[in-house]
MDAnalysis code that builds the backbone (N, CA, C; Angstrom):
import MDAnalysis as mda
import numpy as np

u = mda.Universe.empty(234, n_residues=78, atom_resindex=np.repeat(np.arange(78), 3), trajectory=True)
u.add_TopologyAttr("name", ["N", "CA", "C"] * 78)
u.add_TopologyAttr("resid", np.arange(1, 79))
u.add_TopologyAttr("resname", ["UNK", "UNK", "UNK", "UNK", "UNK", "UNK", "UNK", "UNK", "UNK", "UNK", "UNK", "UNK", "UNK", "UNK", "UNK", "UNK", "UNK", "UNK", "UNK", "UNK", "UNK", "UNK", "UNK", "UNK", "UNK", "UNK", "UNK", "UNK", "UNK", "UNK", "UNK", "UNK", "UNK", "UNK", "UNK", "UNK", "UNK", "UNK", "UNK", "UNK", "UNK", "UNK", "UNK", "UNK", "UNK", "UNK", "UNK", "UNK", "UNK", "UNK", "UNK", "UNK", "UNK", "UNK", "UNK", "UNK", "UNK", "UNK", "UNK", "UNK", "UNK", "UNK", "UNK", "UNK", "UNK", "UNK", "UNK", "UNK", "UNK", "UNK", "UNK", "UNK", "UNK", "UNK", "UNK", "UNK", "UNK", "UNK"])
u.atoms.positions = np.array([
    [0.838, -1.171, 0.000],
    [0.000, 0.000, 0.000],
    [0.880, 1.229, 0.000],
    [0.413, 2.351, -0.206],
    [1.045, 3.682, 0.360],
    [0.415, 4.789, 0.678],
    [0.742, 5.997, 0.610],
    [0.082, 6.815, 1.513],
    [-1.813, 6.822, 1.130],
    [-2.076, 6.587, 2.159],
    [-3.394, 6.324, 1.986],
    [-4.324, 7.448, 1.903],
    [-3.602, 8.806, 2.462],
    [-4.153, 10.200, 2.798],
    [-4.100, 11.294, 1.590],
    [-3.525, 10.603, 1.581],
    [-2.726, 11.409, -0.453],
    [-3.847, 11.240, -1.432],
    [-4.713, 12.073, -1.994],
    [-5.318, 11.959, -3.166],
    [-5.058, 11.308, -4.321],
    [-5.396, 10.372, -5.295],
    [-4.939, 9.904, -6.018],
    [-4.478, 11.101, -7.343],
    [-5.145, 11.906, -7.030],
    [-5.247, 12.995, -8.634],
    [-4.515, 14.031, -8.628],
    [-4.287, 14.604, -7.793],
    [-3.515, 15.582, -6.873],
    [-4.029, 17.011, -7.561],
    [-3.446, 17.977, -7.001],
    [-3.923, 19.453, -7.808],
    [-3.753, 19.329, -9.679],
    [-2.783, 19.021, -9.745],
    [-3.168, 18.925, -11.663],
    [-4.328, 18.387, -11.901],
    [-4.994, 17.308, -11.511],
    [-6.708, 17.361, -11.947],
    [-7.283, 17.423, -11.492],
    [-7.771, 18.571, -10.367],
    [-8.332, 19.077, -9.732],
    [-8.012, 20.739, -10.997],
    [-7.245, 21.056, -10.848],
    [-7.026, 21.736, -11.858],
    [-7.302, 21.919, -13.353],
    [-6.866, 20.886, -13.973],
    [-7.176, 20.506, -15.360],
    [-8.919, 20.277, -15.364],
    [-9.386, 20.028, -14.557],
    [-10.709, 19.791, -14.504],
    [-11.726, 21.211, -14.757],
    [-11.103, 21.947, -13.668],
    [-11.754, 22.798, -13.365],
    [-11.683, 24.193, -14.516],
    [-10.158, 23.875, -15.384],
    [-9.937, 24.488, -16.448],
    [-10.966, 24.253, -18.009],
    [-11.111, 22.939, -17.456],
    [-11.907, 22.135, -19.176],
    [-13.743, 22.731, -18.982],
    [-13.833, 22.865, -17.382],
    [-15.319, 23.019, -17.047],
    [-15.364, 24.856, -17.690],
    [-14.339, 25.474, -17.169],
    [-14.529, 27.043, -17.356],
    [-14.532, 27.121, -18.997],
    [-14.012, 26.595, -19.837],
    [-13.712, 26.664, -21.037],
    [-14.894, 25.926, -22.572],
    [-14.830, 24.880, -21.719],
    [-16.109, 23.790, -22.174],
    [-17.402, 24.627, -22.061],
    [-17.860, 24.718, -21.134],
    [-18.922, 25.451, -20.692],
    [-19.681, 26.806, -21.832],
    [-18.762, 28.090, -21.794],
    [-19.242, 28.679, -22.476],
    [-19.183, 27.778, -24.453],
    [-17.868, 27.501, -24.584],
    [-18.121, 26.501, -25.739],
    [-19.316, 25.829, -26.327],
    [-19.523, 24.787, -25.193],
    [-20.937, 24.030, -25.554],
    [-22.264, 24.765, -26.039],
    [-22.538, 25.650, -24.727],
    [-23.383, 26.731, -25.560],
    [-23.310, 27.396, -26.235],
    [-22.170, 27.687, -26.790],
    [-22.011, 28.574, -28.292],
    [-22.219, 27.870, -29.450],
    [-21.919, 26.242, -28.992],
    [-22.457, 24.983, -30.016],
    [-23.768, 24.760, -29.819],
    [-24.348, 25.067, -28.723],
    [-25.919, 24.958, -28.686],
    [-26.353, 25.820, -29.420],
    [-26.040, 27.225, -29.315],
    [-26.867, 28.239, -30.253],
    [-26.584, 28.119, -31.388],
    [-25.106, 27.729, -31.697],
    [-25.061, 27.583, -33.577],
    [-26.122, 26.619, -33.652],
    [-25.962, 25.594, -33.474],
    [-26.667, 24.379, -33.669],
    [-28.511, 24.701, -33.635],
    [-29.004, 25.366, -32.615],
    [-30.342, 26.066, -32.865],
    [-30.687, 26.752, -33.539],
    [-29.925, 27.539, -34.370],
    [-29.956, 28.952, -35.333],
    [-29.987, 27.925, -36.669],
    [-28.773, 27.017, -36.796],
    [-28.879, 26.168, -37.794],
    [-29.040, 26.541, -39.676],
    [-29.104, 28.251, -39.459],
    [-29.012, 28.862, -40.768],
    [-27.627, 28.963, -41.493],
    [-27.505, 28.596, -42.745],
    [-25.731, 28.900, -43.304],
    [-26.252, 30.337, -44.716],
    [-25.467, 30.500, -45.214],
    [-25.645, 31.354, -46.469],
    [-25.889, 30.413, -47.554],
    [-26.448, 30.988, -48.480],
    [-26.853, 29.720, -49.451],
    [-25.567, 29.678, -50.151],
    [-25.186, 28.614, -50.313],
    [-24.040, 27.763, -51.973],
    [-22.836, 27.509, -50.469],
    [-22.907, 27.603, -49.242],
    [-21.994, 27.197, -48.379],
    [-22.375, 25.998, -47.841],
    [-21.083, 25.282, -46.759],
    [-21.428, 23.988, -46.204],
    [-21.685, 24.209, -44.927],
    [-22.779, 23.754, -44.293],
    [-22.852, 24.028, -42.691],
    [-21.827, 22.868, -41.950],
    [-21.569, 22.983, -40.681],
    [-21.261, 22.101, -40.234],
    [-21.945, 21.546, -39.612],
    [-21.672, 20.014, -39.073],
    [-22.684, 19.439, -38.562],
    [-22.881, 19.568, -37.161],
    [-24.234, 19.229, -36.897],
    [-24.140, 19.303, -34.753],
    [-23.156, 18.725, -33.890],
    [-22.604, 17.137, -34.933],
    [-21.781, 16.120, -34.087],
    [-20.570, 17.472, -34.299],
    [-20.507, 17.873, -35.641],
    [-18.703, 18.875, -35.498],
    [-18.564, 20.479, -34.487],
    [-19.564, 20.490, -34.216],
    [-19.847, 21.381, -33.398],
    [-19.298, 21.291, -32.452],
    [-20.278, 20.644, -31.494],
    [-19.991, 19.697, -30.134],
    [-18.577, 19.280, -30.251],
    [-18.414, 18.072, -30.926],
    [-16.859, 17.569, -30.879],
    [-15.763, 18.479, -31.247],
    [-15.554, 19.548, -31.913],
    [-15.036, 20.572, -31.745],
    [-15.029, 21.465, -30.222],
    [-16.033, 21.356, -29.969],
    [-15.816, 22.572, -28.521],
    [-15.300, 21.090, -27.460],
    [-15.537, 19.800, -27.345],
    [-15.321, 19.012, -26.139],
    [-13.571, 18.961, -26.612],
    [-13.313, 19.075, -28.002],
    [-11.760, 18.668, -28.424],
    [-10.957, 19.664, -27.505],
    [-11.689, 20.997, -27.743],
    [-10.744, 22.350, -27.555],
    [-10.614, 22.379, -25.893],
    [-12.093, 22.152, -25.452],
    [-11.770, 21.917, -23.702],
    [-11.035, 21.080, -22.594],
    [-11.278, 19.578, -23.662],
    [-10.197, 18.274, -23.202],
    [-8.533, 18.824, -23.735],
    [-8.108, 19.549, -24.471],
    [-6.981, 20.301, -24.857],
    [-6.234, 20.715, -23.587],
    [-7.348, 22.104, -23.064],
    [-7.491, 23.022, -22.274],
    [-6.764, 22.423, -21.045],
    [-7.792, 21.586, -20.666],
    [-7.782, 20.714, -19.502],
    [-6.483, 20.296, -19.443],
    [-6.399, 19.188, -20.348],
    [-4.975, 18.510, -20.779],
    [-3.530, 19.378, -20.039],
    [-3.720, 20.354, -20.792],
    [-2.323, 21.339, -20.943],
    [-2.344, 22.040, -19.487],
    [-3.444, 22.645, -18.826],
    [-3.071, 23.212, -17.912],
    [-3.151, 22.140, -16.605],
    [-3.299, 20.939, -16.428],
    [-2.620, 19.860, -15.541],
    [-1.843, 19.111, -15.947],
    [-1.174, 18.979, -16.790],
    [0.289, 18.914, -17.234],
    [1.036, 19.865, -16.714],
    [0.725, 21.357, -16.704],
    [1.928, 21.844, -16.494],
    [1.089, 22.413, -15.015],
    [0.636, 22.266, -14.380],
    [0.454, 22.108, -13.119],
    [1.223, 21.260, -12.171],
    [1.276, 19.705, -12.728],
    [1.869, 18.718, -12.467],
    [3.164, 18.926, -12.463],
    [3.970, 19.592, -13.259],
    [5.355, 19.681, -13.884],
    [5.913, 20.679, -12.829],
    [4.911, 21.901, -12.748],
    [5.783, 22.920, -11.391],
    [5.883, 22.574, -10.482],
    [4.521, 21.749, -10.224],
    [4.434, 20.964, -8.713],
    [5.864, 19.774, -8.481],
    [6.556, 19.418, -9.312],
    [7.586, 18.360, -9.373],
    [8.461, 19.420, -8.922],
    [8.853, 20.951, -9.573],
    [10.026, 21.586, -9.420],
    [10.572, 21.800, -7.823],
    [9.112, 21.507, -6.948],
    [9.461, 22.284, -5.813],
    [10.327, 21.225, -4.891],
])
């Protein structure tokens, strides 16, 4: 066993989490309203609802990603 008191996740995802939620968040609903408005100009390609969505969850899991990585990484320096 080992320290049993120790969080398994530590501040980097507690962090990274809380980065993907602030970021994701307004995202999604900006994919909700494109996605409700659903109008393009005529002779253009819309995108679809799935590229919407999976676009804003890509950019937030990114988000997330990068700032508990390097959360993790300063936290090693000390």
């Amino acid at each position: 066993m080992g320290d049993g008191d120790k969080p398994a996740g530590g501040a980097g995802l507690k962090w990274g989490c809380a980065t993907a939620l602030l970021v994701g968040a307004p995202l999604g609903f900006g994919a909700l309203g494109l996605a409700a408005l659903g109008h393009c100009t005529p002779g253009t390609t819309c995108p679809t609802d799935a590229q919407l969505f999976g676009g804003a969850f890509l950019i937030a899991a990114l988000c997330g990603l990068a700032v508990g990585a390097a959360i993790d990484r300063l936290r090693r320096r000390d």
